[in-house]
Structure formats: structure tokens, C-alpha cells
N, C-alpha and C positions, 0 to 999 in steps of 0.2 A: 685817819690811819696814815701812820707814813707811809711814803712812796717804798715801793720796793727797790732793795740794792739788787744788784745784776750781779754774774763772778767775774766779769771786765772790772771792777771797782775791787779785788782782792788786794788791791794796793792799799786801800784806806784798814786804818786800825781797828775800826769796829768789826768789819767783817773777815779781815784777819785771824781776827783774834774768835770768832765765829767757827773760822774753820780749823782753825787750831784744836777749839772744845771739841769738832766733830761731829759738828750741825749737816754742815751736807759735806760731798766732795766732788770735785769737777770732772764733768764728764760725765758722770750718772745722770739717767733719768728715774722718772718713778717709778718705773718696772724694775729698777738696780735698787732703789731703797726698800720697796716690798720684798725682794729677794732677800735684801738684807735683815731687814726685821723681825723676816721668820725665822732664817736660818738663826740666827743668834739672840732670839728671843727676848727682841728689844718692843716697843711698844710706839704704835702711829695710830692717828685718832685724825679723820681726814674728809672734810664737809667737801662733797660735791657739789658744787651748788651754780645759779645762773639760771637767765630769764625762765618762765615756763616753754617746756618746747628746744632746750637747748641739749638733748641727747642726756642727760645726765644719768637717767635710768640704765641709757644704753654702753656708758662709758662704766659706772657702776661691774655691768655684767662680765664686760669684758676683761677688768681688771680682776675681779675673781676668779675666773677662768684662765685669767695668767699664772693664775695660782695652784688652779684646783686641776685645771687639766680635766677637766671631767664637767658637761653644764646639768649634771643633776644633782651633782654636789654646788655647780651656783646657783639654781633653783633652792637649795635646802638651806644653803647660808644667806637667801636675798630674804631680808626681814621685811614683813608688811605690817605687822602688826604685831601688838604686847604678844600676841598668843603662842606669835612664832620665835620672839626673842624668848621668852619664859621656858620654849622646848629646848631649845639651843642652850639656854646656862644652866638647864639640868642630864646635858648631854657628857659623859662621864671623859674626862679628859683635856688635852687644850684644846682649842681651838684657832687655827690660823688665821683668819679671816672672816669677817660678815658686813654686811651691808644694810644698815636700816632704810629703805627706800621710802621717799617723802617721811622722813621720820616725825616731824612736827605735826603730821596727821594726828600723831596719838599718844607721843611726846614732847612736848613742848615748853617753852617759857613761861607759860600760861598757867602752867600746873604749880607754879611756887603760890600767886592769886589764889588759884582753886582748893589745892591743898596741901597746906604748909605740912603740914607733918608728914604726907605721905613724899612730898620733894624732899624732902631730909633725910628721910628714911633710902628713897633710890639714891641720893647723893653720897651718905656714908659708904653705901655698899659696893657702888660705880668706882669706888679707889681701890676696890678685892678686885674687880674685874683683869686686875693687869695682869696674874700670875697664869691664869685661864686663857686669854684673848691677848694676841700680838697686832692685829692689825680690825679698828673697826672706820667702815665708812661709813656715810651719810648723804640723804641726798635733800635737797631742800631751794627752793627757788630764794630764797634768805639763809644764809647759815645761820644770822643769829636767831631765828625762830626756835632753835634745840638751846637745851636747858642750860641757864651758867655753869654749870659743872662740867659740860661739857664742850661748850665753848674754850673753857680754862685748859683743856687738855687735849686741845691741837695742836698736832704737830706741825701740818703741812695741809696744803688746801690746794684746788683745783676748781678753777674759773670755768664752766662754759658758755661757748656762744650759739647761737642759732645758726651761723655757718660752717658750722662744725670744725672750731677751733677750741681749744684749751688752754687757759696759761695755768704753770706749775709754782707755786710758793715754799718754801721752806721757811717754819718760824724758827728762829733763834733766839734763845734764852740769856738773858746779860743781866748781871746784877746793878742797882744804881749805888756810884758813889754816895751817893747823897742821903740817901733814904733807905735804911735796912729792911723797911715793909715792903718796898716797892721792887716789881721784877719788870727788866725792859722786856720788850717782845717785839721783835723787830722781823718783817719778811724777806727773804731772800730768791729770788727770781731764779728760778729753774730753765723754766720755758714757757715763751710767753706766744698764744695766738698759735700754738702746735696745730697745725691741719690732722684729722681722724679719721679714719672711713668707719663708718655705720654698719659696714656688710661684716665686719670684723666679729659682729654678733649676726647667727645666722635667722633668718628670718623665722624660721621654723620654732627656733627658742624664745626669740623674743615672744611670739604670739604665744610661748604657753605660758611666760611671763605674766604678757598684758590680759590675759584671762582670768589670772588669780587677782590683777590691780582692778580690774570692774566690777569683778565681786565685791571688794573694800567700797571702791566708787561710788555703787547701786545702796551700800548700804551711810555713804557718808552722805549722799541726795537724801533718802531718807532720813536722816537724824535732822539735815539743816532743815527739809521742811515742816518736821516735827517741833524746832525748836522757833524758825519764823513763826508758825500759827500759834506757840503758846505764845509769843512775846506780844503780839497783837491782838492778842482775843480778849486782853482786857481794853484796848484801848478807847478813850474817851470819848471818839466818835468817831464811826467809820466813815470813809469817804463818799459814799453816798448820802449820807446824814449830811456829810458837811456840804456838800453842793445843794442840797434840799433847803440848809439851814441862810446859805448864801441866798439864795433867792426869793427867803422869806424876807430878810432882811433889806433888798433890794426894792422888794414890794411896800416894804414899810418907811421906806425913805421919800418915795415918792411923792415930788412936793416939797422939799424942803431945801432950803438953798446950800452951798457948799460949806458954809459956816455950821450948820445944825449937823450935818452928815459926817464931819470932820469928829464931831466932839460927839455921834454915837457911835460911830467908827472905834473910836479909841476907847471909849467906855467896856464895847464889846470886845475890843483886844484885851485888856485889864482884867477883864472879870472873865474870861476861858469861855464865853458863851458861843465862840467857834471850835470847840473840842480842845486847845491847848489850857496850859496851868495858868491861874490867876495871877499876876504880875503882884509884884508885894508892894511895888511903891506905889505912893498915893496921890490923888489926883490934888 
């Protein structure tokens, strides 16, 4: 990724000509481009993202609440899962704002693998989404864990850190001379390492938050250990097997000098008779 330009570099042509299109403008922070976006029914698409543990659920909240002015209206727009996006895009009217919180939990990259047709199908659709939806976040300890389609349709992003800093980006769109396929995308530094205070969400809300996110939790433990015990219940030989089968083998070596041990050593690797696959090549 290129490095980010700063607006101390509006001297240089690229980002000139950046704020010419009307990418960002100086002096705004992101609380002046969400103002902006709604009021004029422009469109931001905006991954929160950074270590686990770097507030990100908590910056989420508060940015909706810059909006909504009201935190049971940003309990109703903090998405946790398909079931609550799916209420919200049949909720009659537009909608300002929402927040997919760890969105990759339940949409993800992963689903193009899993199933093609059904990514195509949200992909076509996710480009209706703009006439309905002016501003959607994302929270995600990887931004690119969320699906290419929506990767393609950031605007702007938000870094954070475990000491409760943020830096702010602005993408900008430039076409290349060179190549009529190809679109530059280049970031622009807003604010970089902004200190936040945490109280800024009240404690009281958060916890009714992190109440609906352990529900999800309680049931994401459950699926991985449902899907660990299938992945292993076929396997070749369980580990007590295998240390049982080691100590057969050890018994059976007994007495024979390092040359004999070598060459049933590797026989036994070849041919899987420690629970791994038989080696294809030949002795």
C-alpha cells in the first residue's frame, strides 16, 4: 500500500488535483464528512478495523450516536449479524447510517470459496444498496477479511490502536494515464494517532451492547467446537493410538543397531503406519 499523503503536501499535483475532485477538504474531521454525507446524500463505506482490543466496537458506537443522537437508535443500526442486516434493508425508507460490528464473523472473503453464486448474488445487489444507505461501517481486526465488493467501495478508513488512538484516511480516486482498466486509489491522512476517550460511550450502553455480542460469541464457541470434532473424528489415529503405536515400535527395535532403526524408521514414515498419509515416493 502506498504511504499516506498528509494536507501539508497540497502543494504536490496529485493531491491537488484530489482536492480539486473533492476527495476531502482541510480542516474537516470525520464527524464533518458524516455530517456531510448524510445531509447531501452522498455515500461512505468505512472499515474500522485494528488489533483485537483496540476499542473499535467502541468508536463504532460512538460514531453513530454522533448521528443518531439517540443510543437505541445505535443499538438498532449496530449489526451483529445477517439477521439484523436483513431487518434493517427491509425497513421502509433510507437509512443514514449502520455499523456491521466484526462483520467478517458472518460475512466474509470466504464466502466467494464457499459459495459462488450466493457472493454474486449479494454482490450485484450491494450496488442498490447506495440509494437506501449513505453511510455503512465495519468493524473488523483485518479490513480485508470483508468481501471484495466491499473492499472496492471504501471510502475512507479508521486505524485503531490499543492506546486509544485512531488515525483517519481518506481514499481518492485518480484515473491512470496509462491503462483505461486500471483506477488509482491512493490514501489521504486526515488524522493520524487522534487520542479518544472510551467514556465517550457510556458504560451503561456499552454493557447492553456486549450482551447481545456473547450471545453471537456463546454461539460462535459452539459452531467452532462442533466443526473442530467433525474435522477430527475421522482422523487416522488419534493421539493416544499414536503414543501407544510409538512404544510398540520402540519395543520392537530393541537390539538392533542404528543402521537397522534408521531404515525401519523411514519405512514406517512411508508407508503412514504412524497415522500420517503414505509418502508416494519410493524407496
Amino acid at each position: 500500500m502506498e504511504k499516506s499523503l498528509s494536507l501539508e503536501q497540497l502543494g504536490s499535483y496529485k493531491l491537488k488535483t484530489a482536492y480539486q475532485a473533492g476527495f476531502f477538504k482541510p480542516g474537516w474531521a470525520i464527524e464533518d464528512y458524516l455530517r456531510y454525507t448524510i445531509d447531501e446524500y452522498k455515500w461512505s463505506c468505512i472499515p474500522i478495523w485494528g488489533i483485537k482490543g483496540s476499542y473499535k466496537s467502541n468508536r463504532l458506537m460512538k460514531w453513530l450516536y454522533d448521528i443518531y443522537q439517540d443510543w437505541d437508535l445505535v443499538h438498532n443500526y449496530t449489526v451483529l449479524g445477517p439477521e439484523d442486516f436483513v431487518r434493517l434493508l427491509n425497513e421502509e425508507g433510507r437509512i443514514p447510517a449502520m455499523g456491521g460490528d466484526d462483520l467478517a464473523a458472518w460475512l466474509d472473503a470466504q464466502l466467494y470459496n464457499d459459495n459462488r453464486a450466493l457472493y454474486i448474488q449479494i454482490k450485484r445487489n450491494w450496488k442498490l444498496t447506495r440509494t437506501m444507505l449513505n453511510v455503512f461501517f465495519y468493524t473488523s481486526p483485518l479490513k480485508t477479511d470483508a468481501p471484495g465488493f466491499i473492499l472496492d467501495d471504501i471510502t475512507e478508513e479508521v486505524m485503531c490502536s490499543p492506546l486509544m488512538k485512531y488515525s483517519y484516511d481518506r481514499w481518492t480516486w485518480q484515473k491512470d494515464y496509462k491503462d483505461p482498466k486500471k483506477i488509482i486509489k491512493r490514501p489521504v491522512c486526515i488524522s493520524q494517532y487522534k487520542p479518544f476517550d472510551i467514556k465517550e460511550v457510556p458504560t451503561e450502553e456499552f454493557k447492553k451492547y456486549w450482551k447481545r455480542r456473547l450471545v453471537l460469541s456463546k454461539q460462535g464457541k459452539r459452531k467452532l467446537v462442533e466443526a473442530i470434532t467433525k474435522a477430527f473424528e475421522d482422523a487416522p489415529i488419534s493421539q493416544a493410538d499414536a503414543i501407544e503405536q510409538e512404544a510398540k515400535e520402540n519395543d520392537l527395535m530393541d537390539g538392533m543397531d542404528q543402521k537397522e532403526k534408521g531404515a525401519i524408521s523411514l519405512y514406517h514414515k512411508r508407508a503412514g503406519q504412524k497415522g500420517g498419509k503414505a509418502s508416494k515416493k519410493t524407496a
